[in-house]
mmJSON file of the N, C-alpha and C atoms, coordinates in Angstrom:
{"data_MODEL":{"atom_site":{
"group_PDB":["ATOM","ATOM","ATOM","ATOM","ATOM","ATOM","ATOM","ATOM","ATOM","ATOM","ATOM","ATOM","ATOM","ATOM","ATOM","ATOM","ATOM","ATOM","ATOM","ATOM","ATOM","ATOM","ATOM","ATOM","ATOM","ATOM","ATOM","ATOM","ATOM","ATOM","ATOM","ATOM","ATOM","ATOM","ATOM","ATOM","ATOM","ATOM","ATOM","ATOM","ATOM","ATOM","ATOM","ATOM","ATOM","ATOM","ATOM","ATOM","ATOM","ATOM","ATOM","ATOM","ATOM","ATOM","ATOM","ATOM","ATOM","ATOM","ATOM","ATOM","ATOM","ATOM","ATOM","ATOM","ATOM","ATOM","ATOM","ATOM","ATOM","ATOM","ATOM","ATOM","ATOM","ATOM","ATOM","ATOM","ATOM","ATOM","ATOM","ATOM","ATOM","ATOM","ATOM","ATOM","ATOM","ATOM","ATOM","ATOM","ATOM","ATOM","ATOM","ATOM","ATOM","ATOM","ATOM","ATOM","ATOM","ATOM","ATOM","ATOM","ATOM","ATOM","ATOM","ATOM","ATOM","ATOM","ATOM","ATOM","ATOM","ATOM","ATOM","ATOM","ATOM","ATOM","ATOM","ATOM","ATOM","ATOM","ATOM","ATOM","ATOM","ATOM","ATOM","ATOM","ATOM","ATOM","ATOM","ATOM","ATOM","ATOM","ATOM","ATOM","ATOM","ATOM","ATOM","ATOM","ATOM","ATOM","ATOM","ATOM","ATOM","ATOM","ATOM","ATOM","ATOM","ATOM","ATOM","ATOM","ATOM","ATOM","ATOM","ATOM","ATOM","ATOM","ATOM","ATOM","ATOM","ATOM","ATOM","ATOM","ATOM","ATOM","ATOM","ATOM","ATOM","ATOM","ATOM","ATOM","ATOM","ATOM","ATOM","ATOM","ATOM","ATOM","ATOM","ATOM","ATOM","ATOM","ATOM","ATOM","ATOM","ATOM","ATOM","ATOM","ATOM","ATOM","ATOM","ATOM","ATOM","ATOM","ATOM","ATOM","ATOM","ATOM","ATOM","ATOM","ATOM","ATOM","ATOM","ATOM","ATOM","ATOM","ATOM","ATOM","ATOM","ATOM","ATOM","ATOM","ATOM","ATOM","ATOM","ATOM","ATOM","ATOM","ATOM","ATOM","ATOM","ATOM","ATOM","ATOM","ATOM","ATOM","ATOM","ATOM","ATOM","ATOM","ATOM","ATOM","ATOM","ATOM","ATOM","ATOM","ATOM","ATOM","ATOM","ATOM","ATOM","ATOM","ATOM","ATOM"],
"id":[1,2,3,4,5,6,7,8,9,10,11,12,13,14,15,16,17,18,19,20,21,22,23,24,25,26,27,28,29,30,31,32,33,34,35,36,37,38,39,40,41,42,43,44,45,46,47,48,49,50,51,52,53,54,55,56,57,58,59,60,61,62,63,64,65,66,67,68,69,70,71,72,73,74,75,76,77,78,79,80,81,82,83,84,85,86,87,88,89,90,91,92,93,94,95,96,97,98,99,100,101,102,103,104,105,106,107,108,109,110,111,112,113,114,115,116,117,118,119,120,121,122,123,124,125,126,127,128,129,130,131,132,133,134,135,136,137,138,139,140,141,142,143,144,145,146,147,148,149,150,151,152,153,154,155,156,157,158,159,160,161,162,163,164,165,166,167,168,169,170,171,172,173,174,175,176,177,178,179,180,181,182,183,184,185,186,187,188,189,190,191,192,193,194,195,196,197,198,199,200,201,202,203,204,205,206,207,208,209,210,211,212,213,214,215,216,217,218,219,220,221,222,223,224,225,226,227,228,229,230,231,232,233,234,235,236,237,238,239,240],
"type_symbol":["N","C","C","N","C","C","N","C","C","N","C","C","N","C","C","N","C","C","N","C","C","N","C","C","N","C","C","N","C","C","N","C","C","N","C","C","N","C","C","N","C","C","N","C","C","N","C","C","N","C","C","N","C","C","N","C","C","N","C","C","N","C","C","N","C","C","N","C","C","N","C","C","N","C","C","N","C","C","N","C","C","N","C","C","N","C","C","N","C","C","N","C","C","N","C","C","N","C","C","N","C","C","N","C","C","N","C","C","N","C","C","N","C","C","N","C","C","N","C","C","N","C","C","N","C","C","N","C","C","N","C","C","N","C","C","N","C","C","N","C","C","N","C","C","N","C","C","N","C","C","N","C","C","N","C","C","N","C","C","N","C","C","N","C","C","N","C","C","N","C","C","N","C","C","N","C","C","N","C","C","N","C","C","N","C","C","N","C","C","N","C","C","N","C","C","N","C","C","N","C","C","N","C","C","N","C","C","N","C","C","N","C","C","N","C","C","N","C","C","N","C","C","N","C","C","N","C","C","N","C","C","N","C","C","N","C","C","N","C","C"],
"label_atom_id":["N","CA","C","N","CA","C","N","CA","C","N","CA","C","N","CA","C","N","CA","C","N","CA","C","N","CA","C","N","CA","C","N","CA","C","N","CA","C","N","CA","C","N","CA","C","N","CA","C","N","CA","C","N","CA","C","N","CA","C","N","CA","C","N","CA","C","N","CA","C","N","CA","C","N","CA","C","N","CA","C","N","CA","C","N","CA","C","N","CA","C","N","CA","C","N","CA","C","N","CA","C","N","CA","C","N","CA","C","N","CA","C","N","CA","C","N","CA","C","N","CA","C","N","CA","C","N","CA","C","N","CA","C","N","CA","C","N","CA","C","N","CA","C","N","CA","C","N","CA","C","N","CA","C","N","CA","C","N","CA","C","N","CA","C","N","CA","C","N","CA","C","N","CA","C","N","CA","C","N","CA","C","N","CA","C","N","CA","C","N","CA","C","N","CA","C","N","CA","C","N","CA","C","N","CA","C","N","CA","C","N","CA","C","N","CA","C","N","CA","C","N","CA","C","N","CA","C","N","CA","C","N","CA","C","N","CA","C","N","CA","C","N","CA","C","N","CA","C","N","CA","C","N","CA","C","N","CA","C","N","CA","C","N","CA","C","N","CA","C","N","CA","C","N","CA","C","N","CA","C"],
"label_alt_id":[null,null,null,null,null,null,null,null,null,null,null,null,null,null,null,null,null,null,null,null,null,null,null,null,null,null,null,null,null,null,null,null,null,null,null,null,null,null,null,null,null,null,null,null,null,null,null,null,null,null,null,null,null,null,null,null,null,null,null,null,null,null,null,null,null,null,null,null,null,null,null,null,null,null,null,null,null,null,null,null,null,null,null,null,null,null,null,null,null,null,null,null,null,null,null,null,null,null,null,null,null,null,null,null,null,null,null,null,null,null,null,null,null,null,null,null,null,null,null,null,null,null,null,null,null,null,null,null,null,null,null,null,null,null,null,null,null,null,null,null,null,null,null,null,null,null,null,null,null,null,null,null,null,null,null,null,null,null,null,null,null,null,null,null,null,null,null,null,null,null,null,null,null,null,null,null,null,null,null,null,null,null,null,null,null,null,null,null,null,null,null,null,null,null,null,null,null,null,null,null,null,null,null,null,null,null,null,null,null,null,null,null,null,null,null,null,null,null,null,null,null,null,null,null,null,null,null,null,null,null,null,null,null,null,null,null,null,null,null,null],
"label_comp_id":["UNK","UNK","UNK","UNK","UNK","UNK","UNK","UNK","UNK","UNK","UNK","UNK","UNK","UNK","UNK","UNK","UNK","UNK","UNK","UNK","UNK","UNK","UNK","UNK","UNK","UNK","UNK","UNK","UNK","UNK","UNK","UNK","UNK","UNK","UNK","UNK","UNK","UNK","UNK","UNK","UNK","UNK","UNK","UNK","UNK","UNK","UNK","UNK","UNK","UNK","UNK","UNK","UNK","UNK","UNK","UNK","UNK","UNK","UNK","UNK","UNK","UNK","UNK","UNK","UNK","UNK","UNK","UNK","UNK","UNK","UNK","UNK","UNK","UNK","UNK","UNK","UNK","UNK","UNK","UNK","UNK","UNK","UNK","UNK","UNK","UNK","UNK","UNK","UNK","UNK","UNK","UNK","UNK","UNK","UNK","UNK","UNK","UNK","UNK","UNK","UNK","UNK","UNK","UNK","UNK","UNK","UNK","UNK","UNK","UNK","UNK","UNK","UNK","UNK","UNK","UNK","UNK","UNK","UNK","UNK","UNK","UNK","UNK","UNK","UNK","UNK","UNK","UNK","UNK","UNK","UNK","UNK","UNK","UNK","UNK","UNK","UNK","UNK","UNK","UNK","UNK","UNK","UNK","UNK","UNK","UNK","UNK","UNK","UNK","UNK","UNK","UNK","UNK","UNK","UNK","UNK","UNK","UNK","UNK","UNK","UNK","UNK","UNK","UNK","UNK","UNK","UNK","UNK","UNK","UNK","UNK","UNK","UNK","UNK","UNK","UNK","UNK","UNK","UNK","UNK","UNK","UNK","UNK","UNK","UNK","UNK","UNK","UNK","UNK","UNK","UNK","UNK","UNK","UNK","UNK","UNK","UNK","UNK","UNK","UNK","UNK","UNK","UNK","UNK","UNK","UNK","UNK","UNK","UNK","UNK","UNK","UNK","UNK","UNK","UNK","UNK","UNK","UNK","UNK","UNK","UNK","UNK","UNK","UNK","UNK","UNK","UNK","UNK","UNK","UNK","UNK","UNK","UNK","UNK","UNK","UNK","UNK","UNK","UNK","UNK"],
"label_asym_id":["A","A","A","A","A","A","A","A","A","A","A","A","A","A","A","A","A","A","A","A","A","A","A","A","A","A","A","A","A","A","A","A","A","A","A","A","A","A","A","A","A","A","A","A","A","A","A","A","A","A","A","A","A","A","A","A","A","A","A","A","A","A","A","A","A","A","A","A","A","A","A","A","A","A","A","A","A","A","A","A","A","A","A","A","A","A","A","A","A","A","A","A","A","A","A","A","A","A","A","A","A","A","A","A","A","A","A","A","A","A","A","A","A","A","A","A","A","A","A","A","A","A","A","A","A","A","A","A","A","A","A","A","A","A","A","A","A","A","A","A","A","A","A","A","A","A","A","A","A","A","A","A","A","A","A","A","A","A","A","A","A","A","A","A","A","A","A","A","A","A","A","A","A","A","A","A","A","A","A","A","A","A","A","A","A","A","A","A","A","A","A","A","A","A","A","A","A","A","A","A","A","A","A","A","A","A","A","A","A","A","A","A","A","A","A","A","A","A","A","A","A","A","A","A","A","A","A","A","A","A","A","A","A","A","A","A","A","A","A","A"],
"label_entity_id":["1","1","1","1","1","1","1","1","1","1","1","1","1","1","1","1","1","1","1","1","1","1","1","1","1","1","1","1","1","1","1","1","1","1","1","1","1","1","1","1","1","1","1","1","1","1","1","1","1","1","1","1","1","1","1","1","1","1","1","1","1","1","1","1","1","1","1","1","1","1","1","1","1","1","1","1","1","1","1","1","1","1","1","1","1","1","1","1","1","1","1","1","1","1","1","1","1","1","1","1","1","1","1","1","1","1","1","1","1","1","1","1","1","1","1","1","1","1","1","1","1","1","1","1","1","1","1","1","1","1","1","1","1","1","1","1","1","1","1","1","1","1","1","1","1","1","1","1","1","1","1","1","1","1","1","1","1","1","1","1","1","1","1","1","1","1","1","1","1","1","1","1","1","1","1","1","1","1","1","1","1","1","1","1","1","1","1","1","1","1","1","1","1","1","1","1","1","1","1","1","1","1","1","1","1","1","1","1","1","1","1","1","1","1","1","1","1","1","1","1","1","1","1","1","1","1","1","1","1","1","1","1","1","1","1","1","1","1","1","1"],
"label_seq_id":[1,1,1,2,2,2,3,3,3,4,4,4,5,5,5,6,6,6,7,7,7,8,8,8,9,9,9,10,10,10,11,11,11,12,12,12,13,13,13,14,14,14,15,15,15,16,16,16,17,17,17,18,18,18,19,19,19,20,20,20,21,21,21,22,22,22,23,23,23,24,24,24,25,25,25,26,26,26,27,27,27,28,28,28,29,29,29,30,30,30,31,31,31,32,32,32,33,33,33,34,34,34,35,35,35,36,36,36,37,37,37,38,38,38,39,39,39,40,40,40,41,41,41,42,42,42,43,43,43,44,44,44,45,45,45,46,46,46,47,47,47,48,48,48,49,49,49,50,50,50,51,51,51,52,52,52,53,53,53,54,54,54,55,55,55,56,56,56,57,57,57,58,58,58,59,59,59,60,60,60,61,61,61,62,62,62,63,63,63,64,64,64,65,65,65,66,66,66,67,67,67,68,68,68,69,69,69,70,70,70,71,71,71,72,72,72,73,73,73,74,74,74,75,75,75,76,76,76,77,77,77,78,78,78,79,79,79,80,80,80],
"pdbx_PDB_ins_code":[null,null,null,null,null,null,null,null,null,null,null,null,null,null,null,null,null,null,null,null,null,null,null,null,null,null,null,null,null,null,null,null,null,null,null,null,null,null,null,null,null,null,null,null,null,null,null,null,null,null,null,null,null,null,null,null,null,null,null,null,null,null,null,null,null,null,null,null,null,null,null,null,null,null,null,null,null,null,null,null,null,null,null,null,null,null,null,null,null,null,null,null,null,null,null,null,null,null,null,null,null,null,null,null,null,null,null,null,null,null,null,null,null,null,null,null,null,null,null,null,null,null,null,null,null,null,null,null,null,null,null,null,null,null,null,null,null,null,null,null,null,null,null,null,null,null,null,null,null,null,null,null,null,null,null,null,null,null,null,null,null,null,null,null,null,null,null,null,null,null,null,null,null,null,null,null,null,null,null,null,null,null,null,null,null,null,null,null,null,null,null,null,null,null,null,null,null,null,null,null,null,null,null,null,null,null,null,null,null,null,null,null,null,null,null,null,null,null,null,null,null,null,null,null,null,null,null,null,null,null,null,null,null,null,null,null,null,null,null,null],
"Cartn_x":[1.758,2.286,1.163,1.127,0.188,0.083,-1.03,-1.001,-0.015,-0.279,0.764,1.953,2.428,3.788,4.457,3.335,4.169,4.311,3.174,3.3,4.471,4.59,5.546,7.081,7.489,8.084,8.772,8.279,8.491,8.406,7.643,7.925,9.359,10.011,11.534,12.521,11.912,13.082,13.122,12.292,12.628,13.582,12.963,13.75,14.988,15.611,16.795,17.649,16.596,17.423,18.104,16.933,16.876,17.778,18.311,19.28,20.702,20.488,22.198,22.525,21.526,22.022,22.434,22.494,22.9,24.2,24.898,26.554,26.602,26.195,26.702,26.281,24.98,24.879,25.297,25.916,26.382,27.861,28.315,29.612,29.694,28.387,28.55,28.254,27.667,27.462,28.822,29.383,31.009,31.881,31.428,32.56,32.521,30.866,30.336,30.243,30.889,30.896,32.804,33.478,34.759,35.292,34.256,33.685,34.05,32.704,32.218,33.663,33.931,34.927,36.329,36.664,37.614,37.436,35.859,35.822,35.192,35.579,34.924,33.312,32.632,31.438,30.328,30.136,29.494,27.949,27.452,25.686,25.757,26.755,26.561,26.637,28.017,28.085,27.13,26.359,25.139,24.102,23.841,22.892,23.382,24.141,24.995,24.73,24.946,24.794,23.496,22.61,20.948,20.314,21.02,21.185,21.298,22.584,23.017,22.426,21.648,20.675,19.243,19.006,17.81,18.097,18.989,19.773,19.955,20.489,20.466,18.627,18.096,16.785,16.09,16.346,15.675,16.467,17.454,18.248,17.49,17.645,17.229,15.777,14.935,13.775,13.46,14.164,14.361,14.681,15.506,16.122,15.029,14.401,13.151,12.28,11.739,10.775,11.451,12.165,13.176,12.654,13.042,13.082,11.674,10.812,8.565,8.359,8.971,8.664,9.164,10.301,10.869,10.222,9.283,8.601,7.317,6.515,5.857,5.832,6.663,6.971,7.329,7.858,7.571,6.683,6.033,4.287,3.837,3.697,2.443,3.34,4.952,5.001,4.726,4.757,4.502,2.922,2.166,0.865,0.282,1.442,1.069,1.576],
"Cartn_y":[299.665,299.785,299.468,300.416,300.265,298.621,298.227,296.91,296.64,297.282,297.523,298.031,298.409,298.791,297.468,296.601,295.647,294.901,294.519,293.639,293.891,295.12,295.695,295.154,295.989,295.051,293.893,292.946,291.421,290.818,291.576,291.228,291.705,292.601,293.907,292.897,292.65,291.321,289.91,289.282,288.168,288.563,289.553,289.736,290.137,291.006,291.405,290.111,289.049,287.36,286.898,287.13,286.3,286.862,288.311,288.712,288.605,288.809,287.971,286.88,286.098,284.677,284.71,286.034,285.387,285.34,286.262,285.62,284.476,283.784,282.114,281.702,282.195,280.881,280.988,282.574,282.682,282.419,281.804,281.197,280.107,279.211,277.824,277.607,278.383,278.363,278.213,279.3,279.711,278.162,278.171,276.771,275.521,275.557,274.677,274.668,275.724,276.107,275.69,276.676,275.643,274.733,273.667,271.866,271.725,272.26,271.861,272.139,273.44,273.873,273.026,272.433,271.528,270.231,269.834,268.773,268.903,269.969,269.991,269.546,270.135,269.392,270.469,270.339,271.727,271.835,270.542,270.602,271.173,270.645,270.936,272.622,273.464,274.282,275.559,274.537,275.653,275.726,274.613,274.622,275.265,275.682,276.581,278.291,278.365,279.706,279.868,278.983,279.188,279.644,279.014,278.932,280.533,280.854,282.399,283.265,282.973,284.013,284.034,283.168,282.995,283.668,283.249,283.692,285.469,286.051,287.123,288.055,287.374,288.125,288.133,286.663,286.635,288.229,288.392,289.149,290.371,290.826,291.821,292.303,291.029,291.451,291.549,291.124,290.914,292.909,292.94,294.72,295.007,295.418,295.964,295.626,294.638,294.487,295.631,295.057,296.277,297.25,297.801,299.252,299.832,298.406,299.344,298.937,298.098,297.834,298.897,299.529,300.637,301.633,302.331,302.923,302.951,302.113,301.861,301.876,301.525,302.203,303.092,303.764,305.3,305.799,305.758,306.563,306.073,305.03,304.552,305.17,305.257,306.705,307.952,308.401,309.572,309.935,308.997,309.164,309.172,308.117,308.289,309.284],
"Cartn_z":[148.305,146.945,145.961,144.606,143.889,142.948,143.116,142.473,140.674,140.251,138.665,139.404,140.405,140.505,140.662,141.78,142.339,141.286,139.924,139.112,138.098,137.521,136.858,137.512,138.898,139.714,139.617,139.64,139.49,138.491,137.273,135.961,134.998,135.952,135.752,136.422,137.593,138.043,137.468,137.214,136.135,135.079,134.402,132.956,132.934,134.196,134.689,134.608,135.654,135.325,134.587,133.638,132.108,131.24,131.671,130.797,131.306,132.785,133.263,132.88,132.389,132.392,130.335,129.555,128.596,128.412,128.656,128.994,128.965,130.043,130.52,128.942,128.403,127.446,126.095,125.955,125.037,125.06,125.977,126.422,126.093,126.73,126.193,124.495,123.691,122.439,121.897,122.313,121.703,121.785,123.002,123.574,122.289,122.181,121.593,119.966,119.826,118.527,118.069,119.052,118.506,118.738,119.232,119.489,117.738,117.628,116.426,114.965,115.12,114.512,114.228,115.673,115.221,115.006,115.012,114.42,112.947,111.907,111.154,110.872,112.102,111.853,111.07,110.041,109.219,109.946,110.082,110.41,111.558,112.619,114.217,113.844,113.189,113.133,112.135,111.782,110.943,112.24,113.029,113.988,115.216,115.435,116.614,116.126,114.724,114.809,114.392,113.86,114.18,115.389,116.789,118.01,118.749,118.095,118.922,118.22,116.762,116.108,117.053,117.667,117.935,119.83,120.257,121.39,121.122,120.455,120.664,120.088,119.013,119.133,120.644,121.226,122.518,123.75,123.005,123.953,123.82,122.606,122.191,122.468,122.454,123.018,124.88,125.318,126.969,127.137,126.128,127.216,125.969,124.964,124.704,126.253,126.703,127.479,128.602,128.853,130.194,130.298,128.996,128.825,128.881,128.402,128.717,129.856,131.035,132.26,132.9,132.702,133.514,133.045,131.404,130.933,131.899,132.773,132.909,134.575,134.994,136.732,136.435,135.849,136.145,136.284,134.797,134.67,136.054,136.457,137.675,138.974,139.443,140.211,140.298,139.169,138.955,139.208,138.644,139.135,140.768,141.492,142.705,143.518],
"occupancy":[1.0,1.0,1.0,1.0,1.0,1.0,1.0,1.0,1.0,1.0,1.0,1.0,1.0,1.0,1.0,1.0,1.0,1.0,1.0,1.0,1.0,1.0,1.0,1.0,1.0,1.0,1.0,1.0,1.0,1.0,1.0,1.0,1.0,1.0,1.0,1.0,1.0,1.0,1.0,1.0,1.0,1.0,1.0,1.0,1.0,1.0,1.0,1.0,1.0,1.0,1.0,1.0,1.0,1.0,1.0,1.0,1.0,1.0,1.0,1.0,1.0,1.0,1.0,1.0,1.0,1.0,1.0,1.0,1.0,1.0,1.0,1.0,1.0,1.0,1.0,1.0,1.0,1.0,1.0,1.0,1.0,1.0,1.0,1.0,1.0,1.0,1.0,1.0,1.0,1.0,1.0,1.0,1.0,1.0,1.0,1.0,1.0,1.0,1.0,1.0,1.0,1.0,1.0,1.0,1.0,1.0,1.0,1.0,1.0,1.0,1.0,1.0,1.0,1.0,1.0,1.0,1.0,1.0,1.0,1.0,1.0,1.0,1.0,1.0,1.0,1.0,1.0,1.0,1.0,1.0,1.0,1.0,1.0,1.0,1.0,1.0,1.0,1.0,1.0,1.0,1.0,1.0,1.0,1.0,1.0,1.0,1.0,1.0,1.0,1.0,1.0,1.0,1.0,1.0,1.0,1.0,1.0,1.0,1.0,1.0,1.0,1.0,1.0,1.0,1.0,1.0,1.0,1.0,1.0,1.0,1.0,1.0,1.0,1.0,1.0,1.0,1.0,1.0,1.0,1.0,1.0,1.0,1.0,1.0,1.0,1.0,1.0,1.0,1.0,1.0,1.0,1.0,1.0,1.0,1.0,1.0,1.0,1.0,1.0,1.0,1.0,1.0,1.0,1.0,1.0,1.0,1.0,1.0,1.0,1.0,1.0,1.0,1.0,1.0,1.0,1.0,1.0,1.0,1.0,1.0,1.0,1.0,1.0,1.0,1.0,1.0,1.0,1.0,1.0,1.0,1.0,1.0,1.0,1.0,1.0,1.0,1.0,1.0,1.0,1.0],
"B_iso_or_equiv":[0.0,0.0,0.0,0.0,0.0,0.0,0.0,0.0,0.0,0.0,0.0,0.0,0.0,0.0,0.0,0.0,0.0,0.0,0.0,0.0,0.0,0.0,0.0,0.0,0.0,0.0,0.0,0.0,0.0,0.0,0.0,0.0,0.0,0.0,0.0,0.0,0.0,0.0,0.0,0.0,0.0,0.0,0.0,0.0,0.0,0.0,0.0,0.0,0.0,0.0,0.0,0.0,0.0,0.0,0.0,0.0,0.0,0.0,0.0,0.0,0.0,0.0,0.0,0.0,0.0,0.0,0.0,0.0,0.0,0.0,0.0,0.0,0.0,0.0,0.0,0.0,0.0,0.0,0.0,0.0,0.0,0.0,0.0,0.0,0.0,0.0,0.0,0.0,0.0,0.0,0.0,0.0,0.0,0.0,0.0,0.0,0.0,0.0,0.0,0.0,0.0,0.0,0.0,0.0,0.0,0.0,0.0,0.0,0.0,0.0,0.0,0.0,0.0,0.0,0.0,0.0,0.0,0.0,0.0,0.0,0.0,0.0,0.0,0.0,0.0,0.0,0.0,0.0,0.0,0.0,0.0,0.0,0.0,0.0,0.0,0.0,0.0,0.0,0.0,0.0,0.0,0.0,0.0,0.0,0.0,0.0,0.0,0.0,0.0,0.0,0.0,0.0,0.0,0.0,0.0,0.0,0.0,0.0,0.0,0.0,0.0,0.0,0.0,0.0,0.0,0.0,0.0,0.0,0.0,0.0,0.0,0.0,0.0,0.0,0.0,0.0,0.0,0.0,0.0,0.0,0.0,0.0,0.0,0.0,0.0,0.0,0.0,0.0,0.0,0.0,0.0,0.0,0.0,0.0,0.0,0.0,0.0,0.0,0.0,0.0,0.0,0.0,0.0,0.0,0.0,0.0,0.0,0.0,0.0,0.0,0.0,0.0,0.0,0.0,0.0,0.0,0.0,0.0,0.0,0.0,0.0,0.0,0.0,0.0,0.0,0.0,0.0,0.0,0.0,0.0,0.0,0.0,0.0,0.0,0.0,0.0,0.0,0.0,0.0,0.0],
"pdbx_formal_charge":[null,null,null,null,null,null,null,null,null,null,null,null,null,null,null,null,null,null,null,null,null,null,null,null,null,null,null,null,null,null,null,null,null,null,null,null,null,null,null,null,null,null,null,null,null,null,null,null,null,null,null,null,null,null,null,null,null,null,null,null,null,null,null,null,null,null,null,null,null,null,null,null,null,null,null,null,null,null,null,null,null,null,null,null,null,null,null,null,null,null,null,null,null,null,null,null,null,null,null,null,null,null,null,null,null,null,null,null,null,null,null,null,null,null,null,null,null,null,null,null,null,null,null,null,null,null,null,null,null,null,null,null,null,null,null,null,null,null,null,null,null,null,null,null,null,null,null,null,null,null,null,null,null,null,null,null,null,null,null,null,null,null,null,null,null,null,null,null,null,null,null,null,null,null,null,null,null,null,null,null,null,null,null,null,null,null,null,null,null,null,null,null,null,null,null,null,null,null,null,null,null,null,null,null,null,null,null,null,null,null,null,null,null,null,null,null,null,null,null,null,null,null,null,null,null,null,null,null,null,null,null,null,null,null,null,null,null,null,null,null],
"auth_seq_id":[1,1,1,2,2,2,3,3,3,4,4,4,5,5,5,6,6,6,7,7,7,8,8,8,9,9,9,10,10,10,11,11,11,12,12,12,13,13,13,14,14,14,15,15,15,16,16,16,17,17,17,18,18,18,19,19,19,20,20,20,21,21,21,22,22,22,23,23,23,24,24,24,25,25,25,26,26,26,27,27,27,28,28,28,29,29,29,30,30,30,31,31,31,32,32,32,33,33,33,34,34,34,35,35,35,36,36,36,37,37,37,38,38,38,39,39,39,40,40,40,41,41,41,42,42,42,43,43,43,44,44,44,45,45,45,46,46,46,47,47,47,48,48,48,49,49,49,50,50,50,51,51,51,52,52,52,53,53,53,54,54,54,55,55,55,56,56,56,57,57,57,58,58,58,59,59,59,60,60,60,61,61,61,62,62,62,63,63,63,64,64,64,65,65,65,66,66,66,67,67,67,68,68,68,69,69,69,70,70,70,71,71,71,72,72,72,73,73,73,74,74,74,75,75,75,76,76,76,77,77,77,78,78,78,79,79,79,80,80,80],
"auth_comp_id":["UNK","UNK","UNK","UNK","UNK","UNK","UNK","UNK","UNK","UNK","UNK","UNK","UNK","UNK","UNK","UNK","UNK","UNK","UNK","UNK","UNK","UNK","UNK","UNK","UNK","UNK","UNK","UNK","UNK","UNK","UNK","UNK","UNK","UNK","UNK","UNK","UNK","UNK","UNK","UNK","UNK","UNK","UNK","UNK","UNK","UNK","UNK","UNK","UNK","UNK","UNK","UNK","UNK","UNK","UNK","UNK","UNK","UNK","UNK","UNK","UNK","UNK","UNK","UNK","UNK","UNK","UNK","UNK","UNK","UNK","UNK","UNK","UNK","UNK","UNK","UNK","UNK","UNK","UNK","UNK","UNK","UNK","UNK","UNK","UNK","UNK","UNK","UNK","UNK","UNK","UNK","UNK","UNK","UNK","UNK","UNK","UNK","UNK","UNK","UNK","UNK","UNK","UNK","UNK","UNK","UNK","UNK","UNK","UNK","UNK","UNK","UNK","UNK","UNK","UNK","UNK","UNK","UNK","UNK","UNK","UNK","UNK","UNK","UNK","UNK","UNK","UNK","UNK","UNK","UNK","UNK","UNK","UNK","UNK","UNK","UNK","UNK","UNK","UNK","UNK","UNK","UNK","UNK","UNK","UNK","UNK","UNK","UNK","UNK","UNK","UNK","UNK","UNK","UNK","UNK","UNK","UNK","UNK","UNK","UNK","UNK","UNK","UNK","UNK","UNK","UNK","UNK","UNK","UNK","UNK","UNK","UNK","UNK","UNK","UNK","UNK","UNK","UNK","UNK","UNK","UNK","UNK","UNK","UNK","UNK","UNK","UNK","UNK","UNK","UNK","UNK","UNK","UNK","UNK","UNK","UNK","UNK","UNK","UNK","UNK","UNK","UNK","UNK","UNK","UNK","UNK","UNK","UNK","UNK","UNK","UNK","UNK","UNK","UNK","UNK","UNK","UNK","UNK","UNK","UNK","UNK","UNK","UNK","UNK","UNK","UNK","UNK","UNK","UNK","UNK","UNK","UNK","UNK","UNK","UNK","UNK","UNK","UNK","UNK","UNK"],
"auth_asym_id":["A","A","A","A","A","A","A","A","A","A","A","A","A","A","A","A","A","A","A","A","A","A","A","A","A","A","A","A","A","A","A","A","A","A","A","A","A","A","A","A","A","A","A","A","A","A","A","A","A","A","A","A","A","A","A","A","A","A","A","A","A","A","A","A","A","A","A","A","A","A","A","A","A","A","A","A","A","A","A","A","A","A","A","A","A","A","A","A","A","A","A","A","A","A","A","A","A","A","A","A","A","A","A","A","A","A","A","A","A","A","A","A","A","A","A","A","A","A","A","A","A","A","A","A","A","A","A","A","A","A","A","A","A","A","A","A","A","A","A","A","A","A","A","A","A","A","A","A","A","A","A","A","A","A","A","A","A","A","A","A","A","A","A","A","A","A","A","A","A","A","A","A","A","A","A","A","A","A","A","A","A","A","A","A","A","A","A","A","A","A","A","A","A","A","A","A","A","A","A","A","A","A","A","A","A","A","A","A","A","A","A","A","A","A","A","A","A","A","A","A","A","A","A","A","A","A","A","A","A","A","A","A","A","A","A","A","A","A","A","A"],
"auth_atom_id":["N","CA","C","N","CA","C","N","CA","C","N","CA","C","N","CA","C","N","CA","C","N","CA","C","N","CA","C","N","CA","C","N","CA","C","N","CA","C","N","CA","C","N","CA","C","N","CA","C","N","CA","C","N","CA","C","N","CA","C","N","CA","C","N","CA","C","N","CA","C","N","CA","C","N","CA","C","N","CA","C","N","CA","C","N","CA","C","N","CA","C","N","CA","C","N","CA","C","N","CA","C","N","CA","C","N","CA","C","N","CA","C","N","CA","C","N","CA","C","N","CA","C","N","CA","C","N","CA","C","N","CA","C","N","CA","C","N","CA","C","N","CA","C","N","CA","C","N","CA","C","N","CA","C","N","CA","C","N","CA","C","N","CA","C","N","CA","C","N","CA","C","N","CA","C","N","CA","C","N","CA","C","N","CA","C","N","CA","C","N","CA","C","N","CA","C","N","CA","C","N","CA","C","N","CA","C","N","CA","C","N","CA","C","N","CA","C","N","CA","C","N","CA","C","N","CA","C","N","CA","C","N","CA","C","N","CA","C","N","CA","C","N","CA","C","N","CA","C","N","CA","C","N","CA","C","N","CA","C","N","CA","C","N","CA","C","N","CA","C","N","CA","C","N","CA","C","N","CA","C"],
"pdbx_PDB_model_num":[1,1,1,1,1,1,1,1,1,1,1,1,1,1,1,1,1,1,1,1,1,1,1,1,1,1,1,1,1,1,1,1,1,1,1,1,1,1,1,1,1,1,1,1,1,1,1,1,1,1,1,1,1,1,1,1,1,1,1,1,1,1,1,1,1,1,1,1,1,1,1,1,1,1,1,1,1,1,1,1,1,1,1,1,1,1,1,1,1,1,1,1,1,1,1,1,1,1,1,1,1,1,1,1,1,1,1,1,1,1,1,1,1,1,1,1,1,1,1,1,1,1,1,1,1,1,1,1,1,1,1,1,1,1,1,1,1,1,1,1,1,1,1,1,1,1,1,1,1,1,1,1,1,1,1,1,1,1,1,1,1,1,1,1,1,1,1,1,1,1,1,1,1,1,1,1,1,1,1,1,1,1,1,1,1,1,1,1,1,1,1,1,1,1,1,1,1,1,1,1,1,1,1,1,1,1,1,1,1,1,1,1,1,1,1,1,1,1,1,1,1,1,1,1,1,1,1,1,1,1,1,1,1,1,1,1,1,1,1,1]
}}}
């Protein structure tokens, strides 16, 4: 296997990880958010949705990366 395939590869499976796992944490945000909600807590709840703003750019950039790692095993099949 070509050396960039394999690296490409294993850099496609981490991020695959990293994006199953945002469910779970955008679960516990939620949870943690109507924590906050019924305890009227305004700070906790400004810092929670700072949280899932910053949580979903990370998302958003994970399936961008996806999408040039899978951009990128291709080209290097196709070449071989």
């Amino acid at each position: 296997m070509d050396d960039r395939l394999k690296k490409y590869t294993v850099a496609l499976q981490k991020v695959e990880e990293a994006i199953g796992k945002m469910p779970m944490s955008k679960k516990m945000l939620d949870e943690q958010l109507e924590e906050a909600r019924l305890l009227q807590d305004k700070d906790k709840i400004i810092a929670i949705h700072s949280v899932k703003g910053e949580l979903h750019r990370q998302e958003l950039a994970l399936l961008d990366q996806r999408k040039r790692l899978m951009e990128r095993i291709y080209a290097v099949r196709l070449e071989i």
